[in-house]
C-alpha positions, 0 to 999 in steps of 0.5 A: 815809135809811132802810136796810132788808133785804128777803129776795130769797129764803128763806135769801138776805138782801139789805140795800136802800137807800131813797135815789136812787143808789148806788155799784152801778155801780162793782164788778159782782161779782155773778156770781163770788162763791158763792152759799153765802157769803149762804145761812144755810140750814145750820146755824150751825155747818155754816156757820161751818166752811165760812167758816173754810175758804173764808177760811183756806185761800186766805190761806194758800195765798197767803201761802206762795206771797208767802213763797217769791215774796220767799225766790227774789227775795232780797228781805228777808223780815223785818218782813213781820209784827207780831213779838211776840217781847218781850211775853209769851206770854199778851199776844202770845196775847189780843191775836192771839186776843180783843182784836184780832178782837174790835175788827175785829168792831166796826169790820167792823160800823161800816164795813159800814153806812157802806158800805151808805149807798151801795150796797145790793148785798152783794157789793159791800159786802162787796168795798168793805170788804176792800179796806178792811181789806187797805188799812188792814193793808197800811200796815204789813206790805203783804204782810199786806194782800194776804194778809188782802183775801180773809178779810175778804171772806169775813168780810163776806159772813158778817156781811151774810148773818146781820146781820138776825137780830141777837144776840138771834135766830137760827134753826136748820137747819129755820126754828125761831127759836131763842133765843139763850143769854141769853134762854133763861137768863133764862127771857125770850122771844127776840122780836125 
């Protein structure tokens, strides 16, 4: 099995799948999710705030509403998240800020193309995958899960929409390839 990424239109990637079926069928997002969210038309930048709003704003309007929902029932709303009270600040700090997201990156990446093997609709990936995530937060802090389903939707939609042009190249606001910071230090050219 081969898989390859065909552009469906100028900014708009779309990964294909050279095999005969396909889990498609099941999850016909399409028709909901902003087309923005595949667009790397904008500038990396512009593009990178706009997930991080559309991906932060949403959980934590939802995770406040959970807070107040579980405050009003009388439910107990300890243990509802990691507690890192007995490790030092510095190691609470680059677990929640470097190591952990770093890891995630790695396993997104991982699951993405596992997930690719049997759909070649980015939606749908992208949907397969939080619910992923949410699942393997929600094992622990379930309200975690909830919370985190929407970011890593988000996420994955990032990842998919600027997975072709790899680490190496990108390209900026206008179409030029640009090389990426390694390349132009060494003085080597960027092709990829």
């Amino acid at each position: 099995m081969e898989v390859t990424y065909e552009a469906v239109s100028a900014p708009v990637i779309q990964p294909t799948l050279r095999a005969a079926g396909g889990l498609a069928w099941l999850i016909p997002l399409s028709g909901w999710t902003p087309a923005w969210l595949f667009d790397r038309g904008t500038s990396r930048w512009r593009y990178i705030a706009k997930l991080g709003v559309t991906s932060l704003v949403p959980a934590f309007v939802l995770g406040f509403v959970i807070a107040i929902a579980l405050t009003a029932s009388g439910a107990p709303t300890d243990g509802l998240g990691p507690d890192f009270s007995g490790a030092p600040r510095a190691a609470a700090f680059l677990t929640i800020v470097l190591i952990a997201p770093a890891e995630e990156t790695l396993l997104l990446s991982v699951g993405i193309g596992f997930i690719s093997l049997f759909s070649n609709r980015p939606v749908v990936i992208a949907a397969v995958s939080a619910i992923g995530w949410g699942l393997m937060h929600a094992v622990i802090f379930p309200v975690q899960g909830v919370v985190v389903t929407w970011p890593f939707f988000v996420f994955s939609c990032g990842y998919l929409a600027w997975r072709p042009l790899g680490w190496r190249t990108s390209r900026d606001a206008s179409g030029e390839r640009a090389r990426s910071p390694r390349t132009a230090a060494d003085g080597g050219s960027s092709s990829a």
